[in-house]
C-alpha positions in Angstrom: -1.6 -41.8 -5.4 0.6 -44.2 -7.2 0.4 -47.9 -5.6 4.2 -48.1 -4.8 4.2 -44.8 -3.1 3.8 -45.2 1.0 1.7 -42.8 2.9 3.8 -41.8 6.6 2.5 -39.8 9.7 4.8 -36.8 9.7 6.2 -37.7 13.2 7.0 -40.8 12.2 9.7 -39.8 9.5 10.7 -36.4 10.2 11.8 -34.7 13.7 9.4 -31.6 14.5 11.4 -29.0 16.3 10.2 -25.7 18.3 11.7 -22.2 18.8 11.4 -19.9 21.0 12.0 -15.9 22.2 14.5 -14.9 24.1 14.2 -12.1 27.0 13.6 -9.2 25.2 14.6 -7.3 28.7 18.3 -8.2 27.8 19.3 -5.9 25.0 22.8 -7.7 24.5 20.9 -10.9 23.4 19.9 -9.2 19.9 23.8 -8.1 19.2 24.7 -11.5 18.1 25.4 -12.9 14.9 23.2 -15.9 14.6 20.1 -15.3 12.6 16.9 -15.5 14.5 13.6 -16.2 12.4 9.8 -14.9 12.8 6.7 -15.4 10.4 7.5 -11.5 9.3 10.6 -13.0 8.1 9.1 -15.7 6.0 8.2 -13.5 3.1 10.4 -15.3 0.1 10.7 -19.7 -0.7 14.3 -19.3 0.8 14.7 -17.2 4.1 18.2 -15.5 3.6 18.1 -12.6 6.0 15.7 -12.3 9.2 15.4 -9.0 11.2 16.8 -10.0 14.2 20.2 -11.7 14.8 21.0 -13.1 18.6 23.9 -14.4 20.5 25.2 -17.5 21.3 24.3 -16.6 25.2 20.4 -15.9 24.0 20.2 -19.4 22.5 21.6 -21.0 25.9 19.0 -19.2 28.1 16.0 -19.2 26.0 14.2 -22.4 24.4 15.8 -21.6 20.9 17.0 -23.9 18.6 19.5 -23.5 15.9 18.1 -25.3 13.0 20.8 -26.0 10.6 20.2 -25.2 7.0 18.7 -26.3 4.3 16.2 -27.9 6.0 12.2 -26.8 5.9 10.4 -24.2 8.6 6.7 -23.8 8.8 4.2 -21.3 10.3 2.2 -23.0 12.9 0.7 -19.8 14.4 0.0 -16.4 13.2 0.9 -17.4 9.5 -0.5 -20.3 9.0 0.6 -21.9 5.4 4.1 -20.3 5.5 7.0 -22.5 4.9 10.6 -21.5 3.8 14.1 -23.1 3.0 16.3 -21.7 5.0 19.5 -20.9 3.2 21.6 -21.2 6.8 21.6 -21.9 10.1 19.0 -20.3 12.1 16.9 -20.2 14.9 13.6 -19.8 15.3 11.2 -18.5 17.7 7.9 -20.1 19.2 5.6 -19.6 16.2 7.3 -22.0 13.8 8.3 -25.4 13.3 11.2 -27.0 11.8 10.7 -30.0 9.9 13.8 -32.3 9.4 13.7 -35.9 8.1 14.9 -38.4 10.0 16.3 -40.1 6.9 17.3 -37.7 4.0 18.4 -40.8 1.5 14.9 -41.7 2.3 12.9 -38.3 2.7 14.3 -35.2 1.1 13.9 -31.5 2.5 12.9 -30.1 -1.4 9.9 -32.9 -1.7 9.4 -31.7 2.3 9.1 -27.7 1.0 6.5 -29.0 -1.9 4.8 -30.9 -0.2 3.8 -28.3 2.9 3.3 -26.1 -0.3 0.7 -28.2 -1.3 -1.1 -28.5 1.6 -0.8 -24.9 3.0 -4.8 -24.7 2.7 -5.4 -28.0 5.1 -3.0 -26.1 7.6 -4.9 -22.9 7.3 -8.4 -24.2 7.5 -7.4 -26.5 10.7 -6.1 -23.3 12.5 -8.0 -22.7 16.3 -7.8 -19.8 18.4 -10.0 -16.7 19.1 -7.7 -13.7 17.6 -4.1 -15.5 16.8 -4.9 -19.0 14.3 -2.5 -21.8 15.5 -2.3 -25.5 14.8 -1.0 -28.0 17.9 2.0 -30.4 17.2 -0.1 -33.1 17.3 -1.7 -31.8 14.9 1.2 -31.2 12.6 2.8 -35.1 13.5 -0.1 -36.7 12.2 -0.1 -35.4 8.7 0.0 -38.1 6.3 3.1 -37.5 3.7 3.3 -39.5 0.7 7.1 -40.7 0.2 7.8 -41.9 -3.1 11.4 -43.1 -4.2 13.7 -40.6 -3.1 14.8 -41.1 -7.2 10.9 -39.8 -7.5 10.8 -37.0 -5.0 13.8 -35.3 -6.8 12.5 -35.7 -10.5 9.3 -34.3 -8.9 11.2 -31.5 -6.9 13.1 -31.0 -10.3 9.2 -30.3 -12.3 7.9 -28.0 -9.7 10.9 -26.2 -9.6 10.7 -25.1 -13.5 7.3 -25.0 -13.7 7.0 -22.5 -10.5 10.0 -20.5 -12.5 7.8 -20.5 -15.3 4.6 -19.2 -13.4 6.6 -16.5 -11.7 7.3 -14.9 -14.6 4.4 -15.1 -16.4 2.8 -13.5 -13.0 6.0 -10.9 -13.0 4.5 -10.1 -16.6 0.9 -9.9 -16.0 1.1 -7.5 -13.0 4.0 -5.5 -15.1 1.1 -5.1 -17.6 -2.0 -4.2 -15.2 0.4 -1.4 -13.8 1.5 -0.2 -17.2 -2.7 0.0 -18.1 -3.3 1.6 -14.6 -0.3 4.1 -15.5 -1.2 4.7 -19.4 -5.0 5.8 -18.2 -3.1 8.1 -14.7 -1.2 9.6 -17.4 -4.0 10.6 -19.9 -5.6 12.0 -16.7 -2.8 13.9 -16.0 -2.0 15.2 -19.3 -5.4 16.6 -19.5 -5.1 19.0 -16.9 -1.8 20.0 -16.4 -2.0 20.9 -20.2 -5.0 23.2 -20.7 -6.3 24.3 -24.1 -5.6 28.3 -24.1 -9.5 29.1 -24.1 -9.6 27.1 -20.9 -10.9 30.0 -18.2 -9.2 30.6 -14.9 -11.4 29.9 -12.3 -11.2 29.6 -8.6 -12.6 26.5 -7.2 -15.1 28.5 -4.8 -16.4 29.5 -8.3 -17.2 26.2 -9.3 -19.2 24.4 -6.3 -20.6 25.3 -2.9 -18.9 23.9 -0.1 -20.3 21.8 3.0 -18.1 20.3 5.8 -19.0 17.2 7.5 -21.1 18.2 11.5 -18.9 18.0 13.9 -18.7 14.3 15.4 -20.5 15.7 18.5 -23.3 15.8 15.9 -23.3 12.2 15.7 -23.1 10.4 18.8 -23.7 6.6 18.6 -26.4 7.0 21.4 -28.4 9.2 18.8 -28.6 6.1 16.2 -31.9 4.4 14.9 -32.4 0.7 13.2 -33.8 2.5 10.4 -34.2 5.3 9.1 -31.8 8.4 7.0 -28.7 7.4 5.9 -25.3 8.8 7.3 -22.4 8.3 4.8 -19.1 7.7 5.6 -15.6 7.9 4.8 -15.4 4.5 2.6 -18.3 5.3 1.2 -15.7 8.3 -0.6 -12.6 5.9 -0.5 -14.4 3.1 -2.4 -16.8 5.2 -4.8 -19.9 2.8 -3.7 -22.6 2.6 -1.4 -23.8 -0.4 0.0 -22.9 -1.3 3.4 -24.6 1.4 5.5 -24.0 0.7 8.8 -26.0 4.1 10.7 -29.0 6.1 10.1 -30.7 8.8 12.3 -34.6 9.3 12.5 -36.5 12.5 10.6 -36.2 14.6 13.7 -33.0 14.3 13.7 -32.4 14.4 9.7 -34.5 17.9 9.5 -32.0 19.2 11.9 -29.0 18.5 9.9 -30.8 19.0 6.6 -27.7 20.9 5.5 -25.4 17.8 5.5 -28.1 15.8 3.1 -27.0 14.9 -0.3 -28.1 14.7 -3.4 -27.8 13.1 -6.9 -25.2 14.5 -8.6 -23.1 15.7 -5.4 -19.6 15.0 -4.3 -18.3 13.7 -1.6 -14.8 14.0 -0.5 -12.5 12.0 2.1 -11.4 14.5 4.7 -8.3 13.0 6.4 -5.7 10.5 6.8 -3.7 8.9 4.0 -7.0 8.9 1.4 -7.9 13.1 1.8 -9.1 14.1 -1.2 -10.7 10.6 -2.3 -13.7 11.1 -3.5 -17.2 9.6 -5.5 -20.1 11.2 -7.4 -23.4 10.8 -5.4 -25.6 8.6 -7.3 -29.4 8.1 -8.2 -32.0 5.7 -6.1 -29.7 5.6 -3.4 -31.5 5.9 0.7 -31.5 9.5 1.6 -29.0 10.1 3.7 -26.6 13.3 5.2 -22.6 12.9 5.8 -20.9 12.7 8.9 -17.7 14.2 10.0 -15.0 12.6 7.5 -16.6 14.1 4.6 -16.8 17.3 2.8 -19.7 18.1 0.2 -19.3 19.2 -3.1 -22.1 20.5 -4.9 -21.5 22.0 -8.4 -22.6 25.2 -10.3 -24.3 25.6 -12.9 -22.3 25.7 -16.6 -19.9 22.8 -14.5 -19.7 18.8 -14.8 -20.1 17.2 -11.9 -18.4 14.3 -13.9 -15.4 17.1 -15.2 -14.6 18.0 -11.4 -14.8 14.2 -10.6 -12.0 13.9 -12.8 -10.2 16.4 -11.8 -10.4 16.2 -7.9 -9.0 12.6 -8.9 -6.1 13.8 -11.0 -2.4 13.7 -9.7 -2.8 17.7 -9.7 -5.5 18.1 -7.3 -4.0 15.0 -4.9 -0.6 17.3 -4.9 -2.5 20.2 -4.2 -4.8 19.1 -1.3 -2.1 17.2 0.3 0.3 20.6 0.4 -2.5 22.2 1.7 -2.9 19.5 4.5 0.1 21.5 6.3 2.1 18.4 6.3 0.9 16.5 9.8 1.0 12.8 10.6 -2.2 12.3 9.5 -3.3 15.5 6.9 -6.6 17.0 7.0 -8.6 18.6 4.6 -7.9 22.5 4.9 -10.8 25.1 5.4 -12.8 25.6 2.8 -11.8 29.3 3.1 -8.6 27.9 2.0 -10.2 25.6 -0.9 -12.4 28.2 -2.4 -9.1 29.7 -3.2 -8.0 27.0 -5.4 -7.4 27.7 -9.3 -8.4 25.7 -11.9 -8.4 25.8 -15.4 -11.9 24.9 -17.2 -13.2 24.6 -20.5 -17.3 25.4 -21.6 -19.4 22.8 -20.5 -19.6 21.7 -24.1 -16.1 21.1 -23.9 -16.5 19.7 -20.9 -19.0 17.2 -21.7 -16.6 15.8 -24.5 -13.8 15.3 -22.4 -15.5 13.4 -19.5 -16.4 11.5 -22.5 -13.0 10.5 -23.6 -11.9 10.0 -20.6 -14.5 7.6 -19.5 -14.0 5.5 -23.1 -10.2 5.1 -22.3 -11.4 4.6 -18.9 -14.1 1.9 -19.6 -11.3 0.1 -22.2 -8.8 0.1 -18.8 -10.8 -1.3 -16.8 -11.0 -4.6 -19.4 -7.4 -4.5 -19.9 -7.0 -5.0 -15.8 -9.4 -7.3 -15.7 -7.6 -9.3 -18.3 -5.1 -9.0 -16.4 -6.4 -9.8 -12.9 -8.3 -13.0 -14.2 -4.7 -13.9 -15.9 -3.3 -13.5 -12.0 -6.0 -15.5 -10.5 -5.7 -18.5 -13.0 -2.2 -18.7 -12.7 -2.3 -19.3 -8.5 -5.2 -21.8 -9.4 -2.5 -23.3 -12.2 0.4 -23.6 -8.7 -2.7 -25.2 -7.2 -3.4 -27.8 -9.5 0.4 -28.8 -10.4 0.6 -28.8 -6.7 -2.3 -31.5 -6.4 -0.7 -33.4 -8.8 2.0 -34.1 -8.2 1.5 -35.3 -4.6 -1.5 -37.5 -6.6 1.3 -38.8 -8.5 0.3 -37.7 -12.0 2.7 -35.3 -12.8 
């Protein structure tokens, strides 16, 4: 830090205001028009809008305070690191703080913003509390600010405010990109089955694979459990196309029983439910030995098919459409029968045909996955680039 800049407690130079909640029994209190702030509310730099507006009565008989705008708010539980601008007057409720300096020709609310920007992890990583992180006002007065020049703080405001601009939109770029790649290789996909080659054979789906639901979760009762022993796979083990983290196994009695549920290399395995039905992953070598539990359905295919081919298509936008109409539409869909699936059509090439399309696919999908990680390292470097002008310029080096 430069040698003319001062280092204050927080307390010292700035007022630190509380909010509050008020009775939630009284509907009239949330008619009003005065805005009324939560963390959910704190999701841009400037807080415009909040959910909730209350009335002039709700401030009197609650601890609320109207913080006038333009001055800073902070997170000091639940969201720790969140600080906004507000762009009028507000109040807030018990979870944040409002910081306003005591002296604005001397401290400005901009350099305030920056500043908690800056030190968002500090506030984070001093959070206490056993489900809900907060951080004590204490805590929060005794925070050493560096106060430059006021003349300083504004040419340093003015910096972080175009270089921030600049990082946006680089960022609003980068992720524009990863989509497009994520969308170019959905579309390929997509375009593969929904326009077949004419030699492509109709087949039904029952055809293709044999079918095994998941035992029924009385099957699997906690109590029946072992340390070690055959694997049971799960759910995410479909959703996220790996399998590490194997969390239950049953002993060989109880494996030879439910023999039917093992799989094998070369099987699929297929989320049954909820808002990921029809995820599914290829069963792969040299893993434990293992059966599925409840949430799964197993695929094994037929002979003259590519396990890699159905992959593929089970994970096209044509499949997802189909098992999710199928699902009948409840809160949380379910896979159908397999009575019903076996019923499916599909169109499907030879196996040689096959073979050379799973390979295609996999080259455009292999050259995707580079592009988005490109992309994602671009998106990481750029928060660690807000990080270290951050650092800066409260170092003053900027």
């Amino acid at each position: 830090m430069k040698n003319n800049w001062q280092t204050k407690k927080l307390g010292d130079v700035c007022e630190i205001i509380g909010g509050g909640t008020p009775s939630k029994g009284v509907k009239s209190f949330y008619e009003g028009k005065i805005p009324w702030a939560t963390v959910r509310d704190m999701r841009q730099s400037t807080l415009v809008n909040t959910e909730f507006n209350i009335t002039d009565k709700a401030l009197e008989k609650s601890s609320c305070n109207l913080i006038p705008k333009n001055n800073v708010i902070i997170a000091t539980r639940v969201g720790l690191g969140k600080v906004c601008m507000l762009a009028q007057d507000t109040a807030i409720n018990q979870d944040l703080k409002a910081v306003i300096p005591k002296n604005k020709s001397q401290l400005g609310s901009l350099y305030l913003f920056w500043w908690f920007k800056s030190i968002a992890h500090v506030i984070m990583r001093q959070g206490t509390g056993a489900t809900v992180k907060g951080v004590k006002l204490p805590f929060v007065k005794n925070l050493n600010v560096p106060v430059p020049s006021i003349e300083e703080q504004k040419r340093i405001v003015k910096i972080l405010d175009e270089v921030f601009e600049g990082i946006e939109k680089a960022k609003k770029n980068t992720e524009k990109n990863l989509q497009n790649a994520k969308e170019l290789f959905e579309s390929y996909l997509q375009g593969i089955f929904e326009k077949p080659q004419s030699n492509w054979e109709v087949k039904k789906w029952g055809e293709l694979c044999r079918f095994v639901r998941g035992p029924f979760g009385g099957s699997l009762k906690k109590s029946i459990f072992v340390e070690k022993g055959f694997a049971v796979y799960e759910q995410k083990h479909a959703i996220h196309d790996h399998f590490n983290q194997l969390r239950y196994y049953i002993d060989e009695n109880k494996f030879n029983e439910m023999r039917r549920f093992e799989v094998k290399p070369g099987d699929i395995i297929m989320s049954c439910s909820g808002v990921t039905l029809g995820k599914v992953a290829v069963i792969p070598k040299n893993i434990p030995r293992g059966i599925i539990n409840q949430a799964l359905l197993k695929l094994t295919p037929n002979k003259g098919v590519s396990v890699h081919f159905l992959k593929h298509w089970l994970r096209s936008r044509i499949f997802q459409d189909i098992i999710f109409k199928y699902s009948g539409g409840a809160a949380i869909p379910n896979v159908p029968s397999a009575k019903i699936l076996k019923e499916i059509y599909i169109r499907i090439p030879n196996l040689k045909e096959q073979i050379k399309i799973v390979d295609e696919i996999e080259i455009l999908q292999e050259q995707t996955k580079k592009l988005e990680s490109i992309y994602r390292q671009k998106l990481a470097d750029l928060e660690e680039l807000k990080k270290s002008v951050l650092q800066k310029a409260f170092a003053g080096e900027l």
